[in-house]
N, C-alpha and C positions, 0 to 999 in steps of 0.2 A: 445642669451643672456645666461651666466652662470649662475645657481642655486647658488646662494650666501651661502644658508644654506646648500645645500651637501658638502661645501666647510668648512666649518667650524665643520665641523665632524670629530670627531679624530677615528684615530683606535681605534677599544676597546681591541686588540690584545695584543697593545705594551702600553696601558693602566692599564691593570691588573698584579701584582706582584705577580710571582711565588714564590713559598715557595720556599728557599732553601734547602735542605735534607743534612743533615751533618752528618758523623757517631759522633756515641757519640765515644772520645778518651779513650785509653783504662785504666783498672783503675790502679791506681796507686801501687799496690801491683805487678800486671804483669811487671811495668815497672822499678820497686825495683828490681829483679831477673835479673840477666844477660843470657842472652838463652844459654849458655852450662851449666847453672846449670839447666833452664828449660830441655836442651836435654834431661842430666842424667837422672831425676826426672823420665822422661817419659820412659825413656829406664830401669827401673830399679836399674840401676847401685850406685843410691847416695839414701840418705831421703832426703825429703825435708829439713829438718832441719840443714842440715850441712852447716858453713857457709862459704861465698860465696871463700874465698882466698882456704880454703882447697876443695872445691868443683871444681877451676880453675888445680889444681895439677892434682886431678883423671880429669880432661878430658884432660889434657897434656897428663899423663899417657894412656887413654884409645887412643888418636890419634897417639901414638908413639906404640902401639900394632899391630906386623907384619902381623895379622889375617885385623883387621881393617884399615889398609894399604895397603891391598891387594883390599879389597873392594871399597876404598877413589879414586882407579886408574880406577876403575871400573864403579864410577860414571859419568853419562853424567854431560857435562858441563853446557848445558842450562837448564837444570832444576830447580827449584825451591819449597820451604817448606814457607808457609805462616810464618810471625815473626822470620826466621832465619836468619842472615846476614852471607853473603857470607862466610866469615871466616871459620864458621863453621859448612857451607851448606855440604861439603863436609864428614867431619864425621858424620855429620847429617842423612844424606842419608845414610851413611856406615850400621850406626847402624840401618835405618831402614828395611836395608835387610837384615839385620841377622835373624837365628828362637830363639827363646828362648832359644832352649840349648845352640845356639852359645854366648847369649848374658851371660849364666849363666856362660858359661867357659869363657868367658869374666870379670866378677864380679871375679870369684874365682883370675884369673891373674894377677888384679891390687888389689887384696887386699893381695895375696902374694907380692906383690911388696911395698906394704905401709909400711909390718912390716919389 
């Protein structure tokens, strides 16, 4: 004879509703800034303040600099930078192998190229 009431027992497993964990998306200031003006910012090279079209020229400028070119060839290909799209993974990385002075003789290059 089957036990009628162990039969009618549900899992208590697939009974209970797990929390979902969701990151909170990011805030909308981050996602106002396009990441080569975030790169610059971080790299020294712009203020923040500068807005975003003349901000797009100096990282043209900075990715067409034969120092920063050199490096760009230099980078592996699988790698990756949290929040950077591919685009501009590669001067991404350029810039973050530079040391400082390279990045200053970098600043000095494209702001002689501005004027």
């Amino acid at each position: 004879m089957v036990n009628r009431a162990a039969l009618r027992k549900t899992c208590q497993h697939s009974a209970m509703k797990h929390p979902k964990h969701s990151k909170a998306p990011p805030t909308p200031s981050v996602l106002a800034v396009p990441s080569y003006h975030r790169i610059l910012v971080k790299h020294g090279l712009i203020e923040k303040t500068l807005s975003i079209p003349d901000a797009y020229k100096v990282f043209l400028r900075v990715g067409a600099d034969p120092e920063v070119e050199k490096l760009r060839r230099k980078v592996e290909r699988g790698s990756k930078i949290k929040h950077v799209p591919a685009l501009y993974l590669a001067t991404a990385m350029a810039l973050q192998g530079m040391t400082k002075q390279e990045l200053e003789a970098l600043k000095g290059r494209i702001e002689k190229k501005r004027v």
